[in-house]
N, C-alpha and C positions, 0 to 999 in steps of 0.2 A: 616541413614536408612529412606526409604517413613513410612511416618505414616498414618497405618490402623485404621480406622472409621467406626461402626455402624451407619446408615445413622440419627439416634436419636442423636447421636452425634455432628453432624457437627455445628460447629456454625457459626452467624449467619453472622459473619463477613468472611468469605466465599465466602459470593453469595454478597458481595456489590464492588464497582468500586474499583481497586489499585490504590493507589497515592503513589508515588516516591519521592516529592520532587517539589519544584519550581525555575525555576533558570529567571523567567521572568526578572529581574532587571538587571541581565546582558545582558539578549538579545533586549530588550528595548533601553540598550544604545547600543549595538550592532548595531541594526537596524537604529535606528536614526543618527548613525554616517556614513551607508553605504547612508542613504536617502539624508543625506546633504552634504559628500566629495564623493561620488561613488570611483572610483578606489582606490584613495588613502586612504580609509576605507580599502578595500581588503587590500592591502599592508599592510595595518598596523597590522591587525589582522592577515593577513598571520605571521607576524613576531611573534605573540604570541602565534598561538596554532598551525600552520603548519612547517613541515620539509623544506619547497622550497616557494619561492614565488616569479611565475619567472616574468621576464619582462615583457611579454606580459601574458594573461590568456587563450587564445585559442589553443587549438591543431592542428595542420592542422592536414585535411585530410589522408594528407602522412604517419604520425605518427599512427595513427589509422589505416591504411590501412597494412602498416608495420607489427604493431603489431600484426594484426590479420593472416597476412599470415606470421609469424615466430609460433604463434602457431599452426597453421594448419602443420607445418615441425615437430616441436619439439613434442607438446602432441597432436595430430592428434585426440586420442580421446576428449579429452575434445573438443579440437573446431567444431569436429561431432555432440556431444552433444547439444554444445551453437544452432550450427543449425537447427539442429531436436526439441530443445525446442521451438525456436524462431517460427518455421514454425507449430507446433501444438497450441501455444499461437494465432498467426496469424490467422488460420482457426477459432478459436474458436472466438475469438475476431471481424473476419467479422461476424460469426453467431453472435452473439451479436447484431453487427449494422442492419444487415439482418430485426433484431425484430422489429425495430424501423419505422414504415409505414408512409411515407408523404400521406395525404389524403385535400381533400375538398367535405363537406355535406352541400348539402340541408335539413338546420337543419329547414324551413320554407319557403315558395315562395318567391323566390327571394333573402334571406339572406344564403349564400354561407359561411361556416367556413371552416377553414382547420389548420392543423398543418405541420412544416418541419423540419428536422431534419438534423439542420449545426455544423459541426466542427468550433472550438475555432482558432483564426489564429495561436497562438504560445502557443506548452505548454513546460513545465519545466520539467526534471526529476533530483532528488538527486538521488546519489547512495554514499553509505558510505564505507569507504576502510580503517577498524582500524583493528584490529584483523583477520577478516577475511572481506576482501574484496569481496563485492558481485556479482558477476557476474551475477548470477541469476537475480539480482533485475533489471538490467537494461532490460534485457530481457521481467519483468513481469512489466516494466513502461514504455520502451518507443512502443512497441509493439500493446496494446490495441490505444494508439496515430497515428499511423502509420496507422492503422486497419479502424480509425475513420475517415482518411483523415485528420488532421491537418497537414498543409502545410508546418513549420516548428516545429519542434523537438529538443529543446538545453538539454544538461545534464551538468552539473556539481557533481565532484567528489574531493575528496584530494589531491593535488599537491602532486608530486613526483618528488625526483631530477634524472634529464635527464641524460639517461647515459654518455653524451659527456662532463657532470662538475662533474662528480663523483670523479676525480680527486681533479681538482677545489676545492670541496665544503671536502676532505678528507685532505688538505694540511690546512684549515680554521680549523679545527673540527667542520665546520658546516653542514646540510643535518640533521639534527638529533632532535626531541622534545625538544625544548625549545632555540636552535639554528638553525634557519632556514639558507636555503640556496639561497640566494638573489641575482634576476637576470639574472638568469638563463632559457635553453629553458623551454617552458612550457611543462608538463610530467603529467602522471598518472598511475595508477598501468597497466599494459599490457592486464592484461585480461581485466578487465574493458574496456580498449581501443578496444580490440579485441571486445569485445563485441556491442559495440557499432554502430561498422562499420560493422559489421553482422546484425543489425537488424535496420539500415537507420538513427543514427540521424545524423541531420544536421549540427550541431554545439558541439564539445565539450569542458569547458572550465575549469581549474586544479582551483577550488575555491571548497572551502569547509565548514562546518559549519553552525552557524547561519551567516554568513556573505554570503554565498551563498545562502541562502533564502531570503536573502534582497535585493541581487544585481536580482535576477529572480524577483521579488517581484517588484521592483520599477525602476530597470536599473539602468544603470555606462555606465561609455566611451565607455567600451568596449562589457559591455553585454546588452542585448536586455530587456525590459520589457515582461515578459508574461503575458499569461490568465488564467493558473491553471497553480498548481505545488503539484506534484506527489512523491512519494518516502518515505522510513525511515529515521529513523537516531538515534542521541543521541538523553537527554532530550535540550539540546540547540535546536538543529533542532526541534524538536518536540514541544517548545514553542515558536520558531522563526513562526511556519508555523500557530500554534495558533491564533498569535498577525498580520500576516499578511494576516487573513483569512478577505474576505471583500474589500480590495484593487484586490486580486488576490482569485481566487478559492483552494480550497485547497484538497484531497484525503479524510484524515483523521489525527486525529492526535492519533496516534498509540504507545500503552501503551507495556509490556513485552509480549513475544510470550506465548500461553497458548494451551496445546492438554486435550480433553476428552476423556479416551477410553471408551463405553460400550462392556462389554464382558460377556458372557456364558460361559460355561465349553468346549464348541465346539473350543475354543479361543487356540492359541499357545502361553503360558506364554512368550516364547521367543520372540516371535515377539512384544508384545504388550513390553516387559520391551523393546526393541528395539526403539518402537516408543516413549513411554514415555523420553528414554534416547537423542532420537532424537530431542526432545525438550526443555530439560533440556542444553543441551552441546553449547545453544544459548547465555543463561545469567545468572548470579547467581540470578534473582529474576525472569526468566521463571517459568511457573505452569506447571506440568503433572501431569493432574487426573486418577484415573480408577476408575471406577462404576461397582461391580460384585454382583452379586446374590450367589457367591461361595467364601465362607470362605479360603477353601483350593487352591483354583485357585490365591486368594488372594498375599498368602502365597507364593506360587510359582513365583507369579510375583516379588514379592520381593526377592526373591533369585536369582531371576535372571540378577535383576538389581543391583545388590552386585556383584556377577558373572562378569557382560559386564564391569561394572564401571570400573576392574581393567585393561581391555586392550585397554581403550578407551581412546585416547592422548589428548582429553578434560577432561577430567577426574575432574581436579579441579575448574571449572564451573560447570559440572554437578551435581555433589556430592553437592556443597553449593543449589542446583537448590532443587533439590531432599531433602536433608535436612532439605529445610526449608520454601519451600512452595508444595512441591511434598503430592499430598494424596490418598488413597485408600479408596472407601469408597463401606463397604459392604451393597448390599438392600436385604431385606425379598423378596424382585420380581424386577427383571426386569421394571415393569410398574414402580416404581419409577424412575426409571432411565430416565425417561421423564423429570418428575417434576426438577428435578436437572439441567437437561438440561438445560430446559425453565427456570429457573430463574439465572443460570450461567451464560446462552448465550456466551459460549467459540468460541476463537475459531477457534478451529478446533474440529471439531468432530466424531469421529468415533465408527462404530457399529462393533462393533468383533467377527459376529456371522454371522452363517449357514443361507442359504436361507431358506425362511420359513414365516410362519404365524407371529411367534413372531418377528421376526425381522421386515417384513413389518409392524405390527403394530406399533412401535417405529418408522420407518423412516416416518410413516403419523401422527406420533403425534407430534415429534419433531416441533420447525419453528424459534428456536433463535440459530444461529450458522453462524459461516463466511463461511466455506464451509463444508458440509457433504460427509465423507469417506465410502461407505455399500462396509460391506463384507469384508472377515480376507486378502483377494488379494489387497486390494486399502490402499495401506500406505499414508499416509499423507506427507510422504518425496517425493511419487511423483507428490502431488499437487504443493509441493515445487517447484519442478525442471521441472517436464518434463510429463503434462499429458494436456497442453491447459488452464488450470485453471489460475487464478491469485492467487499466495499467500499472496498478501497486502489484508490485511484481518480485521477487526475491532476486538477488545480486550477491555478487562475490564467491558465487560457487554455492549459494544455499538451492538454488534449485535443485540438486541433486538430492532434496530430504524434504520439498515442500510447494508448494504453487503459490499462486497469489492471493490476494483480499477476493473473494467471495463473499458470497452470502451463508456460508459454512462458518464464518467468525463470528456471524451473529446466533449463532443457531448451537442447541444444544441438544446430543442424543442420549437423553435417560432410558433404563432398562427399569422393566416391571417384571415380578413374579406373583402365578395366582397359582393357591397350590389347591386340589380339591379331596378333603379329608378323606382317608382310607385308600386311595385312588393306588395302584401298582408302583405310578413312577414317584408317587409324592414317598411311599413307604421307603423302595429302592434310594432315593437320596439321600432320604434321613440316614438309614443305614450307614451309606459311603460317609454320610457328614459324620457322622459317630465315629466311624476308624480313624477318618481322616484329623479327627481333634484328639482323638487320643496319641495318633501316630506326633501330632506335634506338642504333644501336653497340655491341650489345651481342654481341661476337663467340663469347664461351664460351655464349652462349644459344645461338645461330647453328647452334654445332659439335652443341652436345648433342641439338638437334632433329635433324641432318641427319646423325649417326654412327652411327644406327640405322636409317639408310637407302640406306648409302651399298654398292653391290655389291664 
Protein backbone atom coordinates (compact mmCIF):
# COMPACT_ATOMS: atom_id res chain seq x y z
CA UNK A 1 0.00 0.00 0.00
CA UNK A 2 1.32 3.96 -0.99
CA UNK A 3 2.53 5.44 2.25
CA UNK A 4 0.91 8.54 3.64
CA UNK A 5 3.17 11.47 5.18
CA UNK A 6 2.66 14.51 7.13
CA UNK A 7 4.87 16.85 5.17
CA UNK A 8 7.11 17.17 8.73
CA UNK A 9 7.61 13.83 8.03
CA UNK A 10 9.30 13.31 4.90
CA UNK A 11 12.63 12.70 5.07
CA UNK A 12 15.27 14.07 3.85
CA UNK A 13 16.47 11.43 1.63
CA UNK A 14 13.44 12.07 -0.45
CA UNK A 15 14.41 15.13 -2.22
CA UNK A 16 18.09 13.87 -2.91
CA UNK A 17 19.29 12.09 -6.61
CA UNK A 18 18.38 7.97 -6.93
CA UNK A 19 21.21 5.86 -7.53
CA UNK A 20 20.50 2.24 -8.88
CA UNK A 21 23.55 0.91 -9.19
CA UNK A 22 26.86 1.03 -11.48
CA UNK A 23 27.36 -1.26 -14.18
CA UNK A 24 30.32 1.12 -15.76
CA UNK A 25 32.93 -1.82 -15.83
CA UNK A 26 31.11 -3.68 -18.00
CA UNK A 27 30.16 -1.17 -20.37
CA UNK A 28 33.80 0.22 -20.44
CA UNK A 29 34.73 -2.97 -21.80
CA UNK A 30 31.74 -3.07 -23.85
CA UNK A 31 32.76 0.09 -25.51
CA UNK A 32 36.19 -0.38 -26.05
CA UNK A 33 35.77 -3.71 -27.57
CA UNK A 34 33.13 -1.95 -30.24
CA UNK A 35 35.87 0.99 -30.49
CA UNK A 36 38.72 -1.44 -31.48
CA UNK A 37 36.89 -4.61 -33.52
CA UNK A 38 33.54 -2.48 -34.74
CA UNK A 39 31.20 -5.14 -36.21
CA UNK A 40 32.72 -8.01 -34.92
CA UNK A 41 32.15 -6.43 -31.20
CA UNK A 42 28.34 -6.26 -32.41
CA UNK A 43 28.38 -9.91 -33.15
CA UNK A 44 29.74 -10.86 -30.27
CA UNK A 45 27.73 -9.25 -27.86
CA UNK A 46 24.84 -9.77 -29.99
CA UNK A 47 25.54 -13.52 -29.19
CA UNK A 48 25.51 -12.75 -25.31
CA UNK A 49 22.53 -10.58 -24.49
CA UNK A 50 20.43 -10.51 -27.88
CA UNK A 51 17.79 -13.22 -29.28
CA UNK A 52 19.21 -12.72 -33.32
CA UNK A 53 22.25 -11.38 -34.56
CA UNK A 54 21.79 -11.14 -38.15
CA UNK A 55 24.21 -10.98 -40.86
CA UNK A 56 23.93 -7.80 -41.90
CA UNK A 57 22.54 -4.89 -39.22
CA UNK A 58 20.58 -2.69 -41.48
CA UNK A 59 16.91 -3.01 -42.21
CA UNK A 60 16.02 -1.98 -45.66
CA UNK A 61 13.63 0.19 -46.27
CA UNK A 62 11.28 -2.45 -47.68
CA UNK A 63 11.11 -3.94 -44.30
CA UNK A 64 10.12 -0.85 -42.58
CA UNK A 65 7.78 0.23 -45.14
CA UNK A 66 6.13 -3.41 -44.93
CA UNK A 67 5.88 -3.23 -41.57
CA UNK A 68 4.17 -0.26 -41.37
CA UNK A 69 1.67 -0.82 -43.98
CA UNK A 70 0.54 -4.42 -42.49
CA UNK A 71 -0.18 -2.38 -39.38
CA UNK A 72 -2.05 0.26 -40.97
CA UNK A 73 -4.40 -3.27 -42.29
CA UNK A 74 -4.26 -5.12 -39.17
CA UNK A 75 -4.52 -2.41 -35.99
CA UNK A 76 -5.45 0.68 -38.21
CA UNK A 77 -5.82 2.37 -34.90
CA UNK A 78 -2.76 2.16 -33.40
CA UNK A 79 -1.01 3.16 -36.73
CA UNK A 80 -3.57 6.48 -36.76
CA UNK A 81 -2.35 7.14 -33.58
CA UNK A 82 1.53 6.65 -34.40
CA UNK A 83 0.48 9.32 -37.04
CA UNK A 84 -1.49 11.90 -35.42
CA UNK A 85 1.40 11.77 -32.48
CA UNK A 86 4.02 12.02 -34.94
CA UNK A 87 2.41 15.15 -36.83
CA UNK A 88 1.41 17.02 -33.25
CA UNK A 89 5.16 16.14 -31.96
CA UNK A 90 6.22 17.73 -35.68
CA UNK A 91 4.37 21.11 -35.25
CA UNK A 92 5.45 21.46 -31.97
CA UNK A 93 8.82 20.77 -32.51
CA UNK A 94 9.04 23.34 -35.84
CA UNK A 95 7.55 25.96 -33.15
CA UNK A 96 10.45 25.11 -31.17
CA UNK A 97 13.02 25.74 -33.95
CA UNK A 98 10.72 28.70 -35.21
CA UNK A 99 12.17 30.31 -31.41
CA UNK A 100 15.55 30.06 -32.41
CA UNK A 101 16.27 33.69 -34.51
CA UNK A 102 19.63 33.91 -36.90
CA UNK A 103 20.36 37.74 -36.43
CA UNK A 104 23.50 40.20 -37.03
CA UNK A 105 24.05 43.55 -34.67
CA UNK A 106 25.72 46.46 -34.88
CA UNK A 107 26.84 45.77 -31.44
CA UNK A 108 29.38 49.21 -32.31
CA UNK A 109 30.38 50.95 -35.83
CA UNK A 110 31.53 48.72 -37.83
CA UNK A 111 31.70 45.49 -35.56
CA UNK A 112 28.77 43.41 -36.94
CA UNK A 113 27.86 40.10 -34.46
CA UNK A 114 25.44 37.71 -35.18
CA UNK A 115 24.48 34.22 -34.25
CA UNK A 116 22.90 30.92 -36.63
CA UNK A 117 21.36 28.26 -35.84
CA UNK A 118 22.49 24.69 -37.72
CA UNK A 119 21.56 21.34 -37.49
CA UNK A 120 24.14 18.52 -36.36
CA UNK A 121 24.72 16.30 -39.83
CA UNK A 122 23.75 12.97 -38.22
CA UNK A 123 21.89 12.14 -35.16
CA UNK A 124 21.34 8.73 -33.45
CA UNK A 125 18.18 7.52 -31.84
CA UNK A 126 17.92 4.20 -29.21
CA UNK A 127 14.71 2.92 -28.93
CA UNK A 128 14.56 -0.11 -26.37
CA UNK A 129 12.20 -3.29 -27.11
CA UNK A 130 12.33 -5.43 -23.73
CA UNK A 131 9.06 -5.73 -21.96
CA UNK A 132 7.46 -3.38 -23.59
CA UNK A 133 8.76 -2.19 -26.78
CA UNK A 134 8.41 1.50 -27.31
CA UNK A 135 6.93 2.84 -30.05
CA UNK A 136 6.34 6.10 -28.66
CA UNK A 137 9.97 6.73 -28.04
CA UNK A 138 10.78 6.72 -31.55
CA UNK A 139 8.37 9.07 -32.31
CA UNK A 140 9.39 11.46 -29.43
CA UNK A 141 13.25 11.08 -30.76
CA UNK A 142 13.47 10.93 -34.11
CA UNK A 143 10.82 13.75 -34.67
CA UNK A 144 12.28 16.75 -32.92
CA UNK A 145 15.54 15.68 -35.43
CA UNK A 146 13.59 15.58 -38.44
CA UNK A 147 11.87 19.10 -37.20
CA UNK A 148 15.56 20.53 -36.75
CA UNK A 149 16.61 19.62 -40.24
CA UNK A 150 19.37 17.09 -39.57
CA UNK A 151 19.97 15.44 -42.80
CA UNK A 152 20.40 12.07 -41.68
CA UNK A 153 18.36 10.19 -38.92
CA UNK A 154 19.71 6.42 -37.97
CA UNK A 155 17.90 4.38 -34.95
CA UNK A 156 18.93 1.46 -33.54
CA UNK A 157 16.85 -0.99 -31.62
CA UNK A 158 16.90 -4.95 -30.45
CA UNK A 159 17.31 -7.54 -33.15
CA UNK A 160 14.47 -9.73 -33.69
CA UNK A 161 14.45 -12.89 -35.53
CA UNK A 162 13.03 -12.45 -39.17
CA UNK A 163 9.97 -14.03 -39.78
CA UNK A 164 11.48 -16.08 -42.85
CA UNK A 165 14.18 -18.12 -40.09
CA UNK A 166 11.71 -18.56 -37.47
CA UNK A 167 11.73 -21.91 -38.55
CA UNK A 168 15.29 -21.98 -38.94
CA UNK A 169 16.16 -20.61 -35.65
CA UNK A 170 12.93 -23.17 -33.93
CA UNK A 171 14.63 -26.45 -35.38
CA UNK A 172 18.29 -24.84 -33.35
CA UNK A 173 16.35 -23.87 -30.09
CA UNK A 174 17.75 -20.72 -30.87
CA UNK A 175 15.85 -16.97 -31.36
CA UNK A 176 15.63 -16.98 -27.74
CA UNK A 177 17.81 -15.14 -24.45
CA UNK A 178 20.78 -16.49 -24.08
CA UNK A 179 20.74 -18.50 -27.55
CA UNK A 180 20.75 -16.19 -30.10
CA UNK A 181 19.82 -16.70 -33.62
CA UNK A 182 22.92 -16.11 -35.93
CA UNK A 183 22.85 -14.88 -39.27
CA UNK A 184 20.05 -14.40 -40.05
CA UNK A 185 17.82 -11.42 -42.07
CA UNK A 186 18.09 -8.28 -40.10
CA UNK A 187 14.63 -7.73 -38.04
CA UNK A 188 13.05 -5.72 -35.26
CA UNK A 189 10.02 -5.64 -33.37
CA UNK A 190 7.14 -4.28 -36.14
CA UNK A 191 5.85 -1.44 -34.60
CA UNK A 192 9.15 -0.02 -33.76
CA UNK A 193 9.70 -0.54 -37.50
CA UNK A 194 6.41 0.91 -38.39
CA UNK A 195 7.13 3.48 -36.48
CA UNK A 196 10.05 4.61 -37.95
CA UNK A 197 9.14 4.67 -41.44
CA UNK A 198 6.25 6.94 -40.27
CA UNK A 199 8.14 9.44 -38.97
CA UNK A 200 11.31 9.66 -41.72
CA UNK A 201 14.43 7.93 -40.32
CA UNK A 202 16.78 7.23 -42.71
CA UNK A 203 18.49 4.32 -41.60
CA UNK A 204 17.56 1.60 -39.24
CA UNK A 205 19.79 -0.84 -37.80
CA UNK A 206 18.64 -4.37 -35.43
CA UNK A 207 21.69 -3.44 -32.62
CA UNK A 208 21.02 -3.01 -29.24
CA UNK A 209 22.41 -2.28 -25.96
CA UNK A 210 25.47 -0.65 -24.62
CA UNK A 211 26.92 -1.96 -27.92
CA UNK A 212 24.61 0.16 -29.95
CA UNK A 213 25.84 3.35 -28.17
CA UNK A 214 29.13 2.57 -29.01
CA UNK A 215 28.77 1.64 -32.64
CA UNK A 216 26.49 5.28 -32.97
CA UNK A 217 29.25 6.67 -30.65
CA UNK A 218 32.41 5.97 -32.66
CA UNK A 219 31.15 3.75 -36.05
CA UNK A 220 31.71 -0.01 -37.38
CA UNK A 221 31.66 -1.28 -40.99
CA UNK A 222 28.54 -0.87 -41.23
CA UNK A 223 27.13 1.96 -39.02
CA UNK A 224 27.80 5.51 -39.45
CA UNK A 225 29.48 7.67 -36.76
CA UNK A 226 27.16 10.46 -35.34
CA UNK A 227 26.81 13.76 -33.63
CA UNK A 228 24.39 13.24 -30.74
CA UNK A 229 22.44 10.45 -29.64
CA UNK A 230 19.08 10.49 -28.16
CA UNK A 231 16.94 7.96 -26.49
CA UNK A 232 16.41 5.51 -23.18
CA UNK A 233 17.18 2.59 -22.03
CA UNK A 234 18.63 0.00 -19.33
CA UNK A 235 21.37 0.99 -16.74
CA UNK A 236 23.94 -0.40 -19.58
CA UNK A 237 22.53 2.22 -22.02
CA UNK A 238 22.30 4.63 -19.66
CA UNK A 239 26.02 4.34 -18.53
CA UNK A 240 27.19 3.55 -22.17
CA UNK A 241 25.77 7.03 -23.14
CA UNK A 242 27.53 8.51 -19.74
CA UNK A 243 30.93 7.43 -20.72
CA UNK A 244 30.42 8.46 -24.43
CA UNK A 245 29.29 11.82 -23.67
CA UNK A 246 32.18 14.09 -25.21
CA UNK A 247 33.20 12.03 -28.17
CA UNK A 248 29.29 12.30 -29.19
CA UNK A 249 26.55 14.74 -27.54
CA UNK A 250 24.25 13.04 -25.59
CA UNK A 251 20.09 13.99 -24.50
CA UNK A 252 20.52 13.00 -20.94
CA UNK A 253 21.27 10.20 -18.97
CA UNK A 254 17.83 9.33 -17.61
CA UNK A 255 17.22 7.74 -14.13
CA UNK A 256 13.47 5.75 -13.20
CA UNK A 257 10.35 7.55 -14.54
CA UNK A 258 8.84 9.78 -11.46
CA UNK A 259 5.11 11.76 -11.48
CA UNK A 260 3.97 14.53 -8.82
CA UNK A 261 0.54 15.05 -8.46
CA UNK A 262 -0.78 18.29 -6.69
CA UNK A 263 -4.22 17.96 -5.87
CA UNK A 264 -7.33 19.84 -3.83
CA UNK A 265 -10.31 18.37 -3.03
CA UNK A 266 -11.74 19.70 -6.45
CA UNK A 267 -9.41 16.49 -7.70
CA UNK A 268 -11.08 13.10 -8.84
CA UNK A 269 -9.34 10.44 -6.42
CA UNK A 270 -9.81 8.17 -9.54
CA UNK A 271 -8.06 9.90 -11.90
CA UNK A 272 -5.10 11.04 -10.02
CA UNK A 273 -4.62 7.04 -8.39
CA UNK A 274 -4.89 6.46 -12.35
CA UNK A 275 -2.11 8.73 -13.08
CA UNK A 276 -0.02 7.63 -10.13
CA UNK A 277 -0.64 4.02 -11.42
CA UNK A 278 0.37 5.15 -14.77
CA UNK A 279 3.67 5.64 -13.63
CA UNK A 280 4.10 3.11 -11.38
CA UNK A 281 3.25 0.17 -14.16
CA UNK A 282 6.85 1.51 -15.88
CA UNK A 283 9.41 -0.03 -13.17
CA UNK A 284 9.60 -1.42 -9.97
CA UNK A 285 11.72 1.58 -8.70
CA UNK A 286 9.32 4.23 -10.70
CA UNK A 287 8.11 7.10 -8.03
CA UNK A 288 4.48 8.28 -7.81
CA UNK A 289 3.94 11.27 -5.39
CA UNK A 290 0.71 13.05 -4.48
CA UNK A 291 0.87 16.27 -2.52
CA UNK A 292 -2.79 17.09 -0.84
CA UNK A 293 -3.91 19.62 1.53
CA UNK A 294 -6.86 16.92 2.30
CA UNK A 295 -6.37 14.06 4.69
CA UNK A 296 -9.51 12.50 3.42
CA UNK A 297 -8.86 13.01 -0.41
CA UNK A 298 -5.64 11.21 0.74
CA UNK A 299 -7.22 8.24 1.86
CA UNK A 300 -9.33 7.94 -1.04
CA UNK A 301 -6.65 8.07 -3.43
CA UNK A 302 -5.40 5.23 -1.83
CA UNK A 303 -8.17 3.12 -2.09
CA UNK A 304 -8.29 3.62 -5.25
CA UNK A 305 -5.16 2.62 -6.22
CA UNK A 306 -5.86 -0.90 -4.12
CA UNK A 307 -9.03 -0.82 -6.40
CA UNK A 308 -7.31 -0.34 -10.11
CA UNK A 309 -4.03 -2.51 -8.91
CA UNK A 310 -6.37 -5.44 -9.05
CA UNK A 311 -7.33 -5.26 -12.86
CA UNK A 312 -4.30 -3.86 -14.07
CA UNK A 313 -2.15 -6.60 -16.20
CA UNK A 314 0.95 -4.68 -14.77
CA UNK A 315 -0.06 -5.29 -11.80
CA UNK A 316 3.16 -6.81 -10.34
CA UNK A 317 5.43 -3.87 -11.41
CA UNK A 318 3.20 -1.46 -10.06
CA UNK A 319 2.47 -2.80 -6.82
CA UNK A 320 6.50 -3.36 -6.09
CA UNK A 321 6.39 0.67 -7.61
CA UNK A 322 3.79 1.72 -5.25
CA UNK A 323 5.07 -0.17 -2.35
CA UNK A 324 8.06 0.90 -2.18
CA UNK A 325 8.86 4.25 -3.34
CA UNK A 326 5.24 5.36 -4.00
CA UNK A 327 4.13 8.39 -1.31
CA UNK A 328 1.49 10.62 -0.32
CA UNK A 329 2.23 13.40 1.37
CA UNK A 330 -0.30 15.44 3.34
CA UNK A 331 0.48 19.75 3.50
CA UNK A 332 -1.33 22.17 6.22
CA UNK A 333 -1.60 24.34 2.51
CA UNK A 334 -1.24 23.90 -0.80
CA UNK A 335 1.68 26.82 -0.76
CA UNK A 336 3.73 23.95 0.49
CA UNK A 337 3.30 22.03 -2.20
CA UNK A 338 5.61 24.60 -4.10
CA UNK A 339 8.39 24.16 -1.79
CA UNK A 340 8.37 20.12 -2.50
CA UNK A 341 8.13 20.76 -5.78
CA UNK A 342 11.25 23.00 -6.15
CA UNK A 343 13.46 20.88 -4.37
CA UNK A 344 12.04 17.41 -5.84
CA UNK A 345 12.30 18.82 -9.32
CA UNK A 346 10.10 15.64 -10.67
CA UNK A 347 9.38 14.77 -13.26
CA UNK A 348 6.47 15.21 -14.39
CA UNK A 349 4.35 17.36 -12.74
CA UNK A 350 0.87 18.01 -12.24
CA UNK A 351 -1.66 20.37 -10.72
CA UNK A 352 -5.08 18.56 -10.04
CA UNK A 353 -7.00 21.36 -9.50
CA UNK A 354 -9.88 23.88 -10.59
CA UNK A 355 -9.10 27.15 -12.45
CA UNK A 356 -8.44 29.74 -10.17
CA UNK A 357 -6.31 32.02 -8.20
CA UNK A 358 -4.82 29.14 -6.08
CA UNK A 359 -3.92 27.13 -8.88
CA UNK A 360 -2.34 30.01 -10.82
CA UNK A 361 -0.45 30.82 -8.06
CA UNK A 362 1.37 27.52 -7.88
CA UNK A 363 1.82 27.22 -11.53
CA UNK A 364 3.91 30.88 -11.16
CA UNK A 365 5.78 29.53 -8.38
CA UNK A 366 6.66 26.22 -9.43
CA UNK A 367 10.16 26.21 -12.09
CA UNK A 368 11.80 22.68 -11.29
CA UNK A 369 10.04 20.13 -13.28
CA UNK A 370 10.38 18.30 -16.80
CA UNK A 371 7.15 19.18 -18.00
CA UNK A 372 4.08 20.85 -16.27
CA UNK A 373 0.43 19.10 -16.57
CA UNK A 374 -2.42 22.43 -15.14
CA UNK A 375 -5.59 21.16 -14.78
CA UNK A 376 -7.61 17.78 -13.58
CA UNK A 377 -8.07 17.34 -18.12
CA UNK A 378 -4.24 17.32 -18.91
CA UNK A 379 -3.05 13.75 -17.79
CA UNK A 380 0.42 13.21 -18.13
CA UNK A 381 -0.08 9.92 -20.10
CA UNK A 382 -0.91 12.39 -22.92
CA UNK A 383 2.42 14.10 -22.61
CA UNK A 384 3.42 10.51 -22.96
CA UNK A 385 1.83 9.68 -26.26
CA UNK A 386 -0.07 12.13 -28.12
CA UNK A 387 -0.22 16.11 -27.16
CA UNK A 388 3.16 17.56 -29.18
CA UNK A 389 5.37 17.48 -25.94
CA UNK A 390 8.47 15.43 -25.64
CA UNK A 391 8.36 12.83 -22.82
CA UNK A 392 12.26 12.22 -22.56
CA UNK A 393 12.31 14.20 -19.82
CA UNK A 394 15.09 14.66 -17.00
CA UNK A 395 14.61 12.71 -13.41
CA UNK A 396 16.36 12.40 -10.25
CA UNK A 397 16.49 16.03 -9.35
CA UNK A 398 18.16 17.07 -12.75
CA UNK A 399 15.30 19.27 -13.56
CA UNK A 400 16.55 21.80 -11.56
CA UNK A 401 19.58 22.39 -14.25
CA UNK A 402 17.84 21.25 -17.66
CA UNK A 403 14.38 20.32 -19.51
CA UNK A 404 13.87 17.75 -21.91
CA UNK A 405 14.87 16.30 -25.50
CA UNK A 406 13.74 19.16 -27.83
CA UNK A 407 14.58 20.07 -30.99
CA UNK A 408 17.48 22.36 -29.22
CA UNK A 409 19.72 18.81 -29.11
CA UNK A 410 19.66 18.67 -32.59
CA UNK A 411 20.45 22.24 -33.33
CA UNK A 412 23.45 24.22 -32.97
CA UNK A 413 24.14 28.13 -32.15
CA UNK A 414 27.34 29.39 -33.88
CA UNK A 415 28.40 33.05 -33.49
CA UNK A 416 29.74 35.15 -36.62
CA UNK A 417 31.85 38.35 -36.64
CA UNK A 418 32.09 40.89 -39.53
CA UNK A 419 34.46 43.47 -38.70
CA UNK A 420 34.51 46.64 -41.42
CA UNK A 421 38.08 48.16 -41.76
CA UNK A 422 38.76 51.39 -40.13
CA UNK A 423 35.29 51.49 -38.73
CA UNK A 424 35.27 53.19 -34.77
CA UNK A 425 34.26 50.05 -32.98
CA UNK A 426 36.35 47.63 -35.07
CA UNK A 427 39.53 50.20 -34.00
CA UNK A 428 37.97 50.37 -30.26
CA UNK A 429 38.33 46.48 -29.93
CA UNK A 430 41.44 46.04 -31.43
CA UNK A 431 42.68 48.43 -28.81
CA UNK A 432 40.85 46.51 -25.75
CA UNK A 433 42.22 43.15 -27.52
CA UNK A 434 45.88 44.66 -27.36
CA UNK A 435 45.76 45.31 -23.39
CA UNK A 436 43.91 42.70 -22.81
CA UNK A 437 46.80 40.13 -24.48
CA UNK A 438 49.26 42.02 -22.95
CA UNK A 439 47.52 42.10 -19.46
CA UNK A 440 47.66 38.13 -19.80
CA UNK A 441 51.05 37.78 -21.65
CA UNK A 442 49.86 36.81 -24.45
CA UNK A 443 52.01 38.80 -26.95
CA UNK A 444 51.04 37.11 -30.66
CA UNK A 445 47.39 38.08 -29.34
CA UNK A 446 48.56 41.67 -28.56
CA UNK A 447 50.18 41.84 -32.15
CA UNK A 448 47.27 40.31 -34.17
CA UNK A 449 44.71 42.78 -32.53
CA UNK A 450 46.96 45.75 -32.95
CA UNK A 451 48.56 44.94 -36.85
CA UNK A 452 45.30 45.84 -38.21
CA UNK A 453 45.49 48.93 -36.72
CA UNK A 454 48.67 50.05 -36.92
CA UNK A 455 49.23 53.27 -39.64
Amino acid sequence: MIKIQKYKDVEAEFFKARSFGDSNEVVTSVLEEVQKRGDAALRLYGQKFDVAVPAVFEIPQEELKAAAEKLKIEKRDVYDAIVYSHDLALRFATKQKDSFIDFEEELEPGLFTGQKTLPVDRAGCYVPAGRFPLVSTVIMTVTPAVAAGVPEVILCTPPRVHPDDKVAAGKTGSGVPGKAYVGGKPYADEGIMAAAYICGVNRVFAVGGAQAIGAMAFGTESLPQVDVIVGPGNKYVASAKREVFGTVGIDMVAGPTEVMVIADKSANPKWVAADLLAQAEHDVVAQPILVTDSADFAAKVSEQIEEQLETLTTKTVARQSIDNYGKIIVVDSLEDSVEIANKKAPEHLELAMEAGNARDKIETAVHNYGSLFIGHYSAEVLGDYAAGLNHTLPTSGSARYTGGLSVRMFLKTVTTLRVKENASGAVRSAVAAGYLGDAEGLAGHARAARIRIEK
